[in-house]
PDB file of N, CA, C and O in Angstrom:
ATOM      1  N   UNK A   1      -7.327 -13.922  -2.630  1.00  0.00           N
ATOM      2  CA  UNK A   1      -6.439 -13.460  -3.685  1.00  0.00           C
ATOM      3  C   UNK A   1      -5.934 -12.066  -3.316  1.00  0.00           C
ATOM      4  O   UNK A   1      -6.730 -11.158  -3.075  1.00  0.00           O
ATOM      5  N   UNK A   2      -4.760 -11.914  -3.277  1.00  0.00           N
ATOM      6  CA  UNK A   2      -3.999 -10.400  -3.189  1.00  0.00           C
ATOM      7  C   UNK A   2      -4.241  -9.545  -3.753  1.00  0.00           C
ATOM      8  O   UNK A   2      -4.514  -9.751  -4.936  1.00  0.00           O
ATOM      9  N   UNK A   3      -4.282  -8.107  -3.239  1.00  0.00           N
ATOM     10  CA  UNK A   3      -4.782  -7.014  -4.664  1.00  0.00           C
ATOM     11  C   UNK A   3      -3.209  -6.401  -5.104  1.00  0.00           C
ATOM     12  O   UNK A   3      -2.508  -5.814  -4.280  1.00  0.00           O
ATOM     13  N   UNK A   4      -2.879  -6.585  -6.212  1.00  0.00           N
ATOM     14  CA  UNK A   4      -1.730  -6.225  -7.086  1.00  0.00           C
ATOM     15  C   UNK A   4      -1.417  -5.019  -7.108  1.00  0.00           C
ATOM     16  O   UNK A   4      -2.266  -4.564  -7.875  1.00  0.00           O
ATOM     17  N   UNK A   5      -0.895  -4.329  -6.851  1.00  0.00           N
ATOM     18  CA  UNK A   5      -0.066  -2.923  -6.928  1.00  0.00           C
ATOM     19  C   UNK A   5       0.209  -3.493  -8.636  1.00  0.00           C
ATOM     20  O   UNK A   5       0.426  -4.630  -9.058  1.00  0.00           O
ATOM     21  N   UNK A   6       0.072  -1.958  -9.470  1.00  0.00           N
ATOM     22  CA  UNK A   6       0.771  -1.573 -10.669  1.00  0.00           C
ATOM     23  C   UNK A   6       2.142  -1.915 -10.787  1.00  0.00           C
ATOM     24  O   UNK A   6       2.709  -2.670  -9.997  1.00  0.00           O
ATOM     25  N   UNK A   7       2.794  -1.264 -11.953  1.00  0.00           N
ATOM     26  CA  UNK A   7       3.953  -1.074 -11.633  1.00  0.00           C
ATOM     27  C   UNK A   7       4.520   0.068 -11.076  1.00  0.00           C
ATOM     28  O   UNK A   7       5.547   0.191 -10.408  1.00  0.00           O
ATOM     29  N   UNK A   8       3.623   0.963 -11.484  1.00  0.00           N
ATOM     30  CA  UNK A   8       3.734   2.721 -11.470  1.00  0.00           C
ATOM     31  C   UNK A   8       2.676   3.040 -10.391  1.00  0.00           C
ATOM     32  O   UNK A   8       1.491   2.709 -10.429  1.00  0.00           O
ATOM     33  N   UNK A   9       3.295   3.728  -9.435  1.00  0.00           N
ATOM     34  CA  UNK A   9       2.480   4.273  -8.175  1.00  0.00           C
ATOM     35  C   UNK A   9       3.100   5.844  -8.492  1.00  0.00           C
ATOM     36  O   UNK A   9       4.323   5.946  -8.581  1.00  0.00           O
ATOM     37  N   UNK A  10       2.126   7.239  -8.685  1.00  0.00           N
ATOM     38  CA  UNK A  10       3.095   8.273  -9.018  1.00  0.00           C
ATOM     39  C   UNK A  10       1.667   9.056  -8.497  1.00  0.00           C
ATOM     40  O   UNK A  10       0.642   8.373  -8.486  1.00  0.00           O
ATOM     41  N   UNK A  11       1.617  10.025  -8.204  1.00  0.00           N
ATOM     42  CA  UNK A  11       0.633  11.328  -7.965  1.00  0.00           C
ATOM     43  C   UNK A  11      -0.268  11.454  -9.330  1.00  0.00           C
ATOM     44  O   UNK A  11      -1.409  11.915  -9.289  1.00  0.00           O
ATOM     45  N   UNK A  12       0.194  11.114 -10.241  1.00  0.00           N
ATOM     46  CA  UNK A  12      -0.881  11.038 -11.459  1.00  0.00           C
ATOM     47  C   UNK A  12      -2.012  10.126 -11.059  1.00  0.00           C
ATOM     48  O   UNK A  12      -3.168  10.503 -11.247  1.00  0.00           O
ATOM     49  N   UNK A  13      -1.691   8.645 -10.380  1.00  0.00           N
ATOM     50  CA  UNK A  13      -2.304   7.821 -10.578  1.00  0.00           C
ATOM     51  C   UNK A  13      -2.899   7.258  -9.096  1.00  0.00           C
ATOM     52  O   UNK A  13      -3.499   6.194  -8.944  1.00  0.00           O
ATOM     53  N   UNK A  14      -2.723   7.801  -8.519  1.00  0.00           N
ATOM     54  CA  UNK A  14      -2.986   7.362  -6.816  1.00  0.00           C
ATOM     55  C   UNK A  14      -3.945   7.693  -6.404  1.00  0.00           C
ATOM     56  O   UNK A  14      -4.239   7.296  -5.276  1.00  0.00           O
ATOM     57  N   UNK A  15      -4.844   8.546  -7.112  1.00  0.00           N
ATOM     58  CA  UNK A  15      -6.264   8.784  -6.245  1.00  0.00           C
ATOM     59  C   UNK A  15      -7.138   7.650  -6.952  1.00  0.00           C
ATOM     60  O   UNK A  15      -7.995   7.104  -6.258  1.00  0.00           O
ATOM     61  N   UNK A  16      -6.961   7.191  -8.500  1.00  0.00           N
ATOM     62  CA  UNK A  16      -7.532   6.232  -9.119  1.00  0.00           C
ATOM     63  C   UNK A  16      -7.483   4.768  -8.104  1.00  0.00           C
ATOM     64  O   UNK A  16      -8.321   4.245  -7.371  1.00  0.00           O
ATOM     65  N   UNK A  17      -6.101   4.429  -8.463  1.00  0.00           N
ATOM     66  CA  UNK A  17      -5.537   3.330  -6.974  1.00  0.00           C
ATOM     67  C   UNK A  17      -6.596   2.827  -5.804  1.00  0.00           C
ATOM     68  O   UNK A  17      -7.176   1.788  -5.488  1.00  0.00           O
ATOM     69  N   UNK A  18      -6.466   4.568  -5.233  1.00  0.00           N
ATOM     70  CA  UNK A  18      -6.779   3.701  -4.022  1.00  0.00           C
ATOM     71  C   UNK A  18      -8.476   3.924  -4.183  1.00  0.00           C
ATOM     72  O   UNK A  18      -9.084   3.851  -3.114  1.00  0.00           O
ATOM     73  N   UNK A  19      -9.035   4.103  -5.011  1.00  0.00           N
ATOM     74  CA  UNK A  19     -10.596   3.640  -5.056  1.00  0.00           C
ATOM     75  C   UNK A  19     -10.635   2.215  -5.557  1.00  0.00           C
ATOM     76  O   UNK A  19     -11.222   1.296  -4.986  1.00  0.00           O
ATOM     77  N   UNK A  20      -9.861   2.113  -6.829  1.00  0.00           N
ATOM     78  CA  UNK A  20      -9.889   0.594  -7.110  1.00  0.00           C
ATOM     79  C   UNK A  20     -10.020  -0.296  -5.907  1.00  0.00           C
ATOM     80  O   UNK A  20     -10.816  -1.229  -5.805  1.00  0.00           O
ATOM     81  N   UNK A  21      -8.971   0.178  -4.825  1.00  0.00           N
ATOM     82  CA  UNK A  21      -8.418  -0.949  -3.963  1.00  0.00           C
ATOM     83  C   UNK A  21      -9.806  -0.678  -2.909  1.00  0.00           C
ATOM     84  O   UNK A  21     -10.260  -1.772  -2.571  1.00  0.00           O
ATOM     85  N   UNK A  22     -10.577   0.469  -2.317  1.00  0.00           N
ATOM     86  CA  UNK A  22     -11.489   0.226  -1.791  1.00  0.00           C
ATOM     87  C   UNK A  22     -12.258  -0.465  -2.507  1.00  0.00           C
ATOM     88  O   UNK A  22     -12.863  -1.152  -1.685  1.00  0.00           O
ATOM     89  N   UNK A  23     -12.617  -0.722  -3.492  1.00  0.00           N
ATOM     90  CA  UNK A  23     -13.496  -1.706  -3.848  1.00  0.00           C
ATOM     91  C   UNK A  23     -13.498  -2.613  -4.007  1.00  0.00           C
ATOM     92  O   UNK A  23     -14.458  -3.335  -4.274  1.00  0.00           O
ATOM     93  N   UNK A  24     -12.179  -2.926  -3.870  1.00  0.00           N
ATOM     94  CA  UNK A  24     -12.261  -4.543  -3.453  1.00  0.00           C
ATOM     95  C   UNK A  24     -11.518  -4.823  -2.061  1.00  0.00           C
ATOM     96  O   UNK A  24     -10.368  -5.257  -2.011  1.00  0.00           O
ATOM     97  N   UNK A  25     -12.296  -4.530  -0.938  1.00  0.00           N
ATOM     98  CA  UNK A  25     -11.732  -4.354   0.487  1.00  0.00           C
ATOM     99  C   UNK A  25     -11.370  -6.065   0.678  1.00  0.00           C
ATOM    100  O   UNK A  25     -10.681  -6.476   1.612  1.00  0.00           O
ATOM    101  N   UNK A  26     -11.676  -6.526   0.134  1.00  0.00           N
ATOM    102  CA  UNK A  26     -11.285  -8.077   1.231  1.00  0.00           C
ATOM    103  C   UNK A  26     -10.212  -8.036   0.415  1.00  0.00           C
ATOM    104  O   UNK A  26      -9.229  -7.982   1.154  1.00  0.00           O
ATOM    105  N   UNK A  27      -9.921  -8.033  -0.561  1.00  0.00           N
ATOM    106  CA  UNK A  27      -8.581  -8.488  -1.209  1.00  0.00           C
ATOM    107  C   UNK A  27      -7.155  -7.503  -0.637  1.00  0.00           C
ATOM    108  O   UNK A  27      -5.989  -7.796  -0.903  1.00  0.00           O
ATOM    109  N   UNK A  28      -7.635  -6.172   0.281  1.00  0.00           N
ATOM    110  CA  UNK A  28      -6.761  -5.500   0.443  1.00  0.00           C
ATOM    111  C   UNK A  28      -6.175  -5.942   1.684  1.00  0.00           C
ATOM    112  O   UNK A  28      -5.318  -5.241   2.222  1.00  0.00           O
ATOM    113  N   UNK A  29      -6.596  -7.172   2.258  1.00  0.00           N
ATOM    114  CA  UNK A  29      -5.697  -7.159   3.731  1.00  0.00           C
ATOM    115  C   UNK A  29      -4.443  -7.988   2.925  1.00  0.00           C
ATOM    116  O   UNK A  29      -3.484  -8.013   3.696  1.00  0.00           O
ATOM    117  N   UNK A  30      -4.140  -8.622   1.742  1.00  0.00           N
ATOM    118  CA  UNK A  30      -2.778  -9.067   1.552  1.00  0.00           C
ATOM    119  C   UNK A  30      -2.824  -7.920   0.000  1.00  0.00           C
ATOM    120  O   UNK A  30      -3.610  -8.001  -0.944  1.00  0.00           O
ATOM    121  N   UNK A  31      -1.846  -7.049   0.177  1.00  0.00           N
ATOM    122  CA  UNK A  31      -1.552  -6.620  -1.112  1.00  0.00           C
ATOM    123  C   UNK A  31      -0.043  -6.655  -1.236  1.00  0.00           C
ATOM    124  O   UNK A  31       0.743  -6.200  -0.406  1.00  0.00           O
ATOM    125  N   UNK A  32       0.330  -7.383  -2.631  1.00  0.00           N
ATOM    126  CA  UNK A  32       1.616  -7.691  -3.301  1.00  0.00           C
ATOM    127  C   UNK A  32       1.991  -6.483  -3.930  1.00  0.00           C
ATOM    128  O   UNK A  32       1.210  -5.753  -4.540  1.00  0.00           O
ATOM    129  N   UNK A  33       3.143  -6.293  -3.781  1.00  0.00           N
ATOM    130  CA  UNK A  33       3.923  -5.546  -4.344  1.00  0.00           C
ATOM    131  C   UNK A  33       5.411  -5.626  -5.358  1.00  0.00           C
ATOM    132  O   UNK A  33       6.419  -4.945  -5.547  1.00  0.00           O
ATOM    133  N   UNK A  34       4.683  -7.190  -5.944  1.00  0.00           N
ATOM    134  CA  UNK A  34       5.305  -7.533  -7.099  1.00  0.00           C
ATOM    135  C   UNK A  34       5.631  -7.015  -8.125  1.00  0.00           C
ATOM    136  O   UNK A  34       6.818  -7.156  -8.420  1.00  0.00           O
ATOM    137  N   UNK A  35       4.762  -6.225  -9.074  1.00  0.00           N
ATOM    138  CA  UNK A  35       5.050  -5.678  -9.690  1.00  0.00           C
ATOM    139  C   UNK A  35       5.343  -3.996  -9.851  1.00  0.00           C
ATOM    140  O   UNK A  35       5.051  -3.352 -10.859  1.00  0.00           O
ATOM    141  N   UNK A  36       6.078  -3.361  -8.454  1.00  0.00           N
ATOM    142  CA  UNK A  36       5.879  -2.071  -7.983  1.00  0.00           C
ATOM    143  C   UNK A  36       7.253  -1.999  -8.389  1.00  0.00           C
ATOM    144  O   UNK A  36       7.980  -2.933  -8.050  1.00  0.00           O
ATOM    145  N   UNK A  37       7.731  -1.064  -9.048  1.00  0.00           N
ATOM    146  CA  UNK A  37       8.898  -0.502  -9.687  1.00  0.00           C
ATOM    147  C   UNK A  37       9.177   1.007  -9.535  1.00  0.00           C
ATOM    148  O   UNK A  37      10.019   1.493  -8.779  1.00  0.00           O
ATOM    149  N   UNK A  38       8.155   1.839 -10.558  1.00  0.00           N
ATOM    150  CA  UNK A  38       8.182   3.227 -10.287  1.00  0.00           C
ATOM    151  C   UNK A  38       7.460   3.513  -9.043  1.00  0.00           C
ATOM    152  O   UNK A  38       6.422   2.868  -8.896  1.00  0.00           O
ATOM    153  N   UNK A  39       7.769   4.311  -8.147  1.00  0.00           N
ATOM    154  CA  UNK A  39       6.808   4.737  -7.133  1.00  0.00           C
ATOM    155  C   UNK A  39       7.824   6.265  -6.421  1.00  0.00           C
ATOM    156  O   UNK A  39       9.001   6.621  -6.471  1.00  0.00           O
ATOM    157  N   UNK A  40       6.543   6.797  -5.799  1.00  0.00           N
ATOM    158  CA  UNK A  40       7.191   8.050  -4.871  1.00  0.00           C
ATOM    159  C   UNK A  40       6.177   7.940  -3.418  1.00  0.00           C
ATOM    160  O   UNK A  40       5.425   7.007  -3.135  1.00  0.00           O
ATOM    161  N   UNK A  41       6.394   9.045  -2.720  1.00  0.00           N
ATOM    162  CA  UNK A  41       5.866   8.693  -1.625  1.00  0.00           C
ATOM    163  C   UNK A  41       4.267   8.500  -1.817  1.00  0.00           C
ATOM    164  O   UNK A  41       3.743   7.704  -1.037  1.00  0.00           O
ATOM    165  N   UNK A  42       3.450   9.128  -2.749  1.00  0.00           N
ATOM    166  CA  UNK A  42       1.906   8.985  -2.669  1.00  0.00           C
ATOM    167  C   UNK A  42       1.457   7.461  -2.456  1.00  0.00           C
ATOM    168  O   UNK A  42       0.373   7.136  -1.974  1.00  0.00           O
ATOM    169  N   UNK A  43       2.360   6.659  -2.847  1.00  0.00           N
ATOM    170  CA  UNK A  43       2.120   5.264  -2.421  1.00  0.00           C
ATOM    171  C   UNK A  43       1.786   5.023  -1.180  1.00  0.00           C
ATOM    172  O   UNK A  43       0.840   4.297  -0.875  1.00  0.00           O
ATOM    173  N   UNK A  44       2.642   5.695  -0.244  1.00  0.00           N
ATOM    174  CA  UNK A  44       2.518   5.507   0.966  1.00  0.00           C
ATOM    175  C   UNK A  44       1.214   5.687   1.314  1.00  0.00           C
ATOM    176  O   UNK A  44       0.497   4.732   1.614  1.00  0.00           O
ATOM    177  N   UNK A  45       0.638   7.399   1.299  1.00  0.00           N
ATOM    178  CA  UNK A  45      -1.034   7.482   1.216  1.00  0.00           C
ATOM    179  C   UNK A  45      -1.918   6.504   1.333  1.00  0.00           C
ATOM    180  O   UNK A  45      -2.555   6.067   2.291  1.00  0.00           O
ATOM    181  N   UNK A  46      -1.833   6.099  -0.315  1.00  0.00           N
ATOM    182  CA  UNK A  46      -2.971   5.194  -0.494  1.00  0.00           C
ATOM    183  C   UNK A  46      -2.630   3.861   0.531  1.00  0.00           C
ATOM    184  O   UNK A  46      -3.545   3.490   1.267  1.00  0.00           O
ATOM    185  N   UNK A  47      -1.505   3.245   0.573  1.00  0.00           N
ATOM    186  CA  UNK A  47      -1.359   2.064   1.811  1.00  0.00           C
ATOM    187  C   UNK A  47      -1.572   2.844   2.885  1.00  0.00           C
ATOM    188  O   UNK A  47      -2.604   2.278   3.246  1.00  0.00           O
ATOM    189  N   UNK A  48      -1.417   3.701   3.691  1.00  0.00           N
ATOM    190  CA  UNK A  48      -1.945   4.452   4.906  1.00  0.00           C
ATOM    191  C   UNK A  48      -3.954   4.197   4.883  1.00  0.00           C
ATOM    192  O   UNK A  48      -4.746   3.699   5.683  1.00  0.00           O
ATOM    193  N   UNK A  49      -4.093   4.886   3.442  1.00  0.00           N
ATOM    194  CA  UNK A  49      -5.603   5.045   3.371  1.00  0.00           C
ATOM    195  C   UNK A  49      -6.100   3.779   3.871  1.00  0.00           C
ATOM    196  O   UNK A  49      -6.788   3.763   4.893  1.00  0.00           O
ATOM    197  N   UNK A  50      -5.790   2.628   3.190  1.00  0.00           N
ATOM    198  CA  UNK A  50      -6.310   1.335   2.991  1.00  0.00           C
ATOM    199  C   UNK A  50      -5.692   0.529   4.471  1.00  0.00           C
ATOM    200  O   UNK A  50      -6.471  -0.234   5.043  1.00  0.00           O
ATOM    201  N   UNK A  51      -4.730   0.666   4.867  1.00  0.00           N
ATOM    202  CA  UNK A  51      -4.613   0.500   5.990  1.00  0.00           C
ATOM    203  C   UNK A  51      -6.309   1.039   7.351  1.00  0.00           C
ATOM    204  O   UNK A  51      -6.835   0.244   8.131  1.00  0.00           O
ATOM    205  N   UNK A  52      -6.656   2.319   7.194  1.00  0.00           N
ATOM    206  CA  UNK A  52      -6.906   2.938   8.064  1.00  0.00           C
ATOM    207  C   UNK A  52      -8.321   2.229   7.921  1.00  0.00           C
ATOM    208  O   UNK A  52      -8.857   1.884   8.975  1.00  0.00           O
ATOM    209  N   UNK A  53      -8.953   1.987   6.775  1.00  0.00           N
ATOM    210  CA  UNK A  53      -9.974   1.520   6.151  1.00  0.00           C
ATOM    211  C   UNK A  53     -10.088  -0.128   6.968  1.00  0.00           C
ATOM    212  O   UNK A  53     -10.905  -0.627   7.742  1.00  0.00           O
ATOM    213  N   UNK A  54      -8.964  -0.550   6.401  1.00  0.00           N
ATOM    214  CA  UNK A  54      -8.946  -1.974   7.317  1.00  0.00           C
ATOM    215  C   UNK A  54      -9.438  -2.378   8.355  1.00  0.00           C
ATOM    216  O   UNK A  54     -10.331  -3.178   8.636  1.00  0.00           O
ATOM    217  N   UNK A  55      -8.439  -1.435   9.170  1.00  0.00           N
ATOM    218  CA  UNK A  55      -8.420  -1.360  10.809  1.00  0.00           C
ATOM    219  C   UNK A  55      -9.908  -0.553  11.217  1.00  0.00           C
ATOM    220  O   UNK A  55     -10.378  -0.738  12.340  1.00  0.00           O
ATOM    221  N   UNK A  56     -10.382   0.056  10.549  1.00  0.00           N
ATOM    222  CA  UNK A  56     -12.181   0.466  10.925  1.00  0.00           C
ATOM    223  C   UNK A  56     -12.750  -0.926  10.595  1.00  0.00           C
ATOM    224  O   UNK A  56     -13.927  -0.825  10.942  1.00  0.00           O
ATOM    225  N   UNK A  57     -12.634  -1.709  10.293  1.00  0.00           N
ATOM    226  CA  UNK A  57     -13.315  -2.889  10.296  1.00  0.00           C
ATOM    227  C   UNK A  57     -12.777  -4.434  11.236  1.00  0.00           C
ATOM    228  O   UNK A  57     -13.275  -5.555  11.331  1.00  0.00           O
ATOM    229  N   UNK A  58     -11.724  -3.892  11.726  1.00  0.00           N
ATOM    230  CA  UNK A  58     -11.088  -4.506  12.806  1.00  0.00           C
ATOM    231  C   UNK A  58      -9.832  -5.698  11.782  1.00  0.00           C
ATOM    232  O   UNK A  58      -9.573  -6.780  12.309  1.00  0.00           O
ATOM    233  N   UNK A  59      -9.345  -5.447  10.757  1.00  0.00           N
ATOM    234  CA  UNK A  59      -8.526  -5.676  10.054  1.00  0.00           C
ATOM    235  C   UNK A  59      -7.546  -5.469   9.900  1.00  0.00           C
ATOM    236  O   UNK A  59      -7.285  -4.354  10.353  1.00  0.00           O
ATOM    237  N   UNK A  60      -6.178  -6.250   9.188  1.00  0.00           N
ATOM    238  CA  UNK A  60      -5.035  -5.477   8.741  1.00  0.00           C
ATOM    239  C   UNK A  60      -4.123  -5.525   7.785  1.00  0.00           C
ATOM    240  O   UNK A  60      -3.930  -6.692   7.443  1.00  0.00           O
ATOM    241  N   UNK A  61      -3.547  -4.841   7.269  1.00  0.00           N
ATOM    242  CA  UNK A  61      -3.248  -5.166   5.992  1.00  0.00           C
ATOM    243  C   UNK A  61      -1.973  -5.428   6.402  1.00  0.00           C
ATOM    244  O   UNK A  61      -1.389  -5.129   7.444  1.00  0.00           O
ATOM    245  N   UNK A  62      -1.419  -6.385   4.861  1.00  0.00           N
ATOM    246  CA  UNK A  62      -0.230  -7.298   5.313  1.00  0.00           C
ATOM    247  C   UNK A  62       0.610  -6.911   3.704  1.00  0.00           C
ATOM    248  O   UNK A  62      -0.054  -7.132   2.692  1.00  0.00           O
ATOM    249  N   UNK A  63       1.798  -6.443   3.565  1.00  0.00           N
ATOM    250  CA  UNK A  63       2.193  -6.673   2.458  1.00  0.00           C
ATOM    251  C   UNK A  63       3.113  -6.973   1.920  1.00  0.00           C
ATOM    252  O   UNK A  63       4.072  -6.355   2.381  1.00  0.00           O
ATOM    253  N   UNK A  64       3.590  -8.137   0.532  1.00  0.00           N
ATOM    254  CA  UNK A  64       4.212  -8.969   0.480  1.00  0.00           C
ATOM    255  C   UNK A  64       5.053  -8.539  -0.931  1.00  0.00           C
ATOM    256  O   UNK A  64       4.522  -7.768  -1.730  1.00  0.00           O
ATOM    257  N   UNK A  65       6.586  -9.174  -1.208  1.00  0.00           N
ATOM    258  CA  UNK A  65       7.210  -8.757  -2.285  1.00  0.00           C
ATOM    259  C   UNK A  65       7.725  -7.454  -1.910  1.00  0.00           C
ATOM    260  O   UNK A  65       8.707  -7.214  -2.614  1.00  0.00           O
ATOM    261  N   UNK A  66       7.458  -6.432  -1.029  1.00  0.00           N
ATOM    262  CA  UNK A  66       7.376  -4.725  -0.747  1.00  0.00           C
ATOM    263  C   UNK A  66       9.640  -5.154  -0.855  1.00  0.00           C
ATOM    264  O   UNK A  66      10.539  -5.816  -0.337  1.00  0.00           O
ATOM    265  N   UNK A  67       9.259  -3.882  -2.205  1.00  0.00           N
ATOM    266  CA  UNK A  67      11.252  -3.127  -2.874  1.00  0.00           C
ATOM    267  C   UNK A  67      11.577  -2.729  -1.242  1.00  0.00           C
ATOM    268  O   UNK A  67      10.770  -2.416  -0.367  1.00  0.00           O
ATOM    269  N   UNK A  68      12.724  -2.828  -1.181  1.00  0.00           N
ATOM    270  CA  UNK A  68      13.530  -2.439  -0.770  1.00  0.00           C
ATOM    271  C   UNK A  68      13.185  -0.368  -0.248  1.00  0.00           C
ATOM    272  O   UNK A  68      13.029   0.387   0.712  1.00  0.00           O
ATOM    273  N   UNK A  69      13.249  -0.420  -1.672  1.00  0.00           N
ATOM    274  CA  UNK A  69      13.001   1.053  -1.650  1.00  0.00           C
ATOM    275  C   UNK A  69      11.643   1.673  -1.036  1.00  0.00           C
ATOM    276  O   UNK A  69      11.580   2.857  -0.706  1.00  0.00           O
ATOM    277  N   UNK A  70      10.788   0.962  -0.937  1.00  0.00           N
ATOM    278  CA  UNK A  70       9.336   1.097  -0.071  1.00  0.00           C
ATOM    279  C   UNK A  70       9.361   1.181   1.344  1.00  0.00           C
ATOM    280  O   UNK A  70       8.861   1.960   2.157  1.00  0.00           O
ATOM    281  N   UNK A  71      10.311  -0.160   1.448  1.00  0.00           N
ATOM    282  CA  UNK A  71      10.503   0.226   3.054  1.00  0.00           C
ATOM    283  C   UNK A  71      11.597   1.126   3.412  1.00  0.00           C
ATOM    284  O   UNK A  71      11.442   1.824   4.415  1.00  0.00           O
ATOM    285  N   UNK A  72      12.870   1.230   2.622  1.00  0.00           N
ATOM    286  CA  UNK A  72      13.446   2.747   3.040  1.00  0.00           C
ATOM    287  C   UNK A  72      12.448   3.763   3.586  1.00  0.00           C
ATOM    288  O   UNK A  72      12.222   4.046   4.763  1.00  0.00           O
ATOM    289  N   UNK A  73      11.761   4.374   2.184  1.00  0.00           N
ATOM    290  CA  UNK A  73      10.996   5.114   2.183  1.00  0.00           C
ATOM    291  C   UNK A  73      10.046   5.656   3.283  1.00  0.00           C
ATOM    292  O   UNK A  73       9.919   6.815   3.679  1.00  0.00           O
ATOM    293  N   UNK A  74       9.218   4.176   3.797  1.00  0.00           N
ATOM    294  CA  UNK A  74       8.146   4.212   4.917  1.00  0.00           C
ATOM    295  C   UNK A  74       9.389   4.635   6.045  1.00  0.00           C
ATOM    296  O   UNK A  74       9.037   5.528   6.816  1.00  0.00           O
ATOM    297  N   UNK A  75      10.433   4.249   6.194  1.00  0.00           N
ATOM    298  CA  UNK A  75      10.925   4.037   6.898  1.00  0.00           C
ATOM    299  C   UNK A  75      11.272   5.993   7.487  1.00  0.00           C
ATOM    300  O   UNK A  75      10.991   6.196   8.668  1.00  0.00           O
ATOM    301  N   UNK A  76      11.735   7.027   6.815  1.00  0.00           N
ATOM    302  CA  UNK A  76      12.167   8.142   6.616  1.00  0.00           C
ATOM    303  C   UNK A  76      10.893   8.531   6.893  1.00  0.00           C
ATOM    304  O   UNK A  76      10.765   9.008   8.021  1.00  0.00           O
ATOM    305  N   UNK A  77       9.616   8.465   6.027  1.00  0.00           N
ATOM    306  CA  UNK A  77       8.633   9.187   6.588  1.00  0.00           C
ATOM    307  C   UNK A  77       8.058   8.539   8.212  1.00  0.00           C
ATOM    308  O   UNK A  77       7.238   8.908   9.053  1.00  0.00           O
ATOM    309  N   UNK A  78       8.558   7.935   8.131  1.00  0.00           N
ATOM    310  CA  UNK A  78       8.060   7.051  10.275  1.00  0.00           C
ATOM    311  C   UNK A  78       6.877   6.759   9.890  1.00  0.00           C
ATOM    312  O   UNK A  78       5.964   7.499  10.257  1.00  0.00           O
ATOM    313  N   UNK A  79       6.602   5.673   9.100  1.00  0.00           N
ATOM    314  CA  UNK A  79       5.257   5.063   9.164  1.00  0.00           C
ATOM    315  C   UNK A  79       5.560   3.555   8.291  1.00  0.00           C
ATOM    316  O   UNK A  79       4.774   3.093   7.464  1.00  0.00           O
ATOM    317  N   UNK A  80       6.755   2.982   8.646  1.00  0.00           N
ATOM    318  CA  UNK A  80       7.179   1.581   8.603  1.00  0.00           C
ATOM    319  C   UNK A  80       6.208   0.620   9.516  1.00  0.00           C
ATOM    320  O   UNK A  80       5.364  -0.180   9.113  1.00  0.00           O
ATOM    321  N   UNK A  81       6.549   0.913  10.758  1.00  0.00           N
ATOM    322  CA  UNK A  81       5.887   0.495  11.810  1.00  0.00           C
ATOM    323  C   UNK A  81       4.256   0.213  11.758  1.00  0.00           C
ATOM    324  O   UNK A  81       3.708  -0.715  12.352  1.00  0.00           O
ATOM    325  N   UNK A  82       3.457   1.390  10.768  1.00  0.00           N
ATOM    326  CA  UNK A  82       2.374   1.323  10.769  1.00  0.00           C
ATOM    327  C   UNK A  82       1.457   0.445   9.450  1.00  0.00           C
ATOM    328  O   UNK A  82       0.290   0.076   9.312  1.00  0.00           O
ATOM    329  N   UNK A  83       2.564   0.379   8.725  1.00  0.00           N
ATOM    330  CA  UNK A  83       2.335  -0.525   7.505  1.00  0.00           C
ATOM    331  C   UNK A  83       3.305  -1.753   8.062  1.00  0.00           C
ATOM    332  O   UNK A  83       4.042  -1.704   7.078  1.00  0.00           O
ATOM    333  N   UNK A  84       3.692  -2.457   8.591  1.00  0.00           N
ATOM    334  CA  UNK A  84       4.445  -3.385   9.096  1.00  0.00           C
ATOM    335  C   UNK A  84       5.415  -3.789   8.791  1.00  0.00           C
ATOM    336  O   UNK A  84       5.602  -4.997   8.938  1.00  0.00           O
ATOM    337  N   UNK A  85       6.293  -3.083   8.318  1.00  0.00           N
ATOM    338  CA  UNK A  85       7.575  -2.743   7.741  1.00  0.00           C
ATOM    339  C   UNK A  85       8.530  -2.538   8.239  1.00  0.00           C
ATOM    340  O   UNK A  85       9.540  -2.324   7.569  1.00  0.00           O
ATOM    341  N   UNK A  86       8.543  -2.532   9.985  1.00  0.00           N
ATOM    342  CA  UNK A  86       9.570  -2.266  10.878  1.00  0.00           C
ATOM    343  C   UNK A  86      10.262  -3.532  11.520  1.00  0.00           C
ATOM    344  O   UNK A  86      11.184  -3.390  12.324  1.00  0.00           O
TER     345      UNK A  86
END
């Protein structure tokens, strides 16, 4: 089962996030980004974090539904490629 992104990814709420999402590490190699609407770059972070987390366990995260505007985004900061977005 996929771990669900919010709708709201914002610096208020992103250090909460990405503990949720470590705790449930198997569900983080597919995370949907269905319901992701508001967001700024701290999103990126926590998918970097959980990415990095992955790949220490010889894993990788894959993510599906990802706005338009996410991959702009990854794209400007140069870390498309590393979330698989390129």
């Amino acid at each position: 089962m996929p771990f669900l992104l919010p709708v709201s990814v914002i610096q208020d709420n992103v250090m909460q996030l990405e503990k949720d999402g470590l705790l449930n590490l198997p569900a983080l190699r597919t995370v949907d980004c269905i319901n992701l609407k508001d967001f700024d770059s701290s999103v990126l972070t926590v998918l970097l974090a959980w990415q990095k987390k992955l790949q220490a366990d010889g894993q990788q995260i894959s993510l599906q539904n990802v706005p338009e505007k996410l991959t702009v985004l990854a794209s400007v900061y140069g870390v498309a490629e590393l979330l698989g977005l390129a």
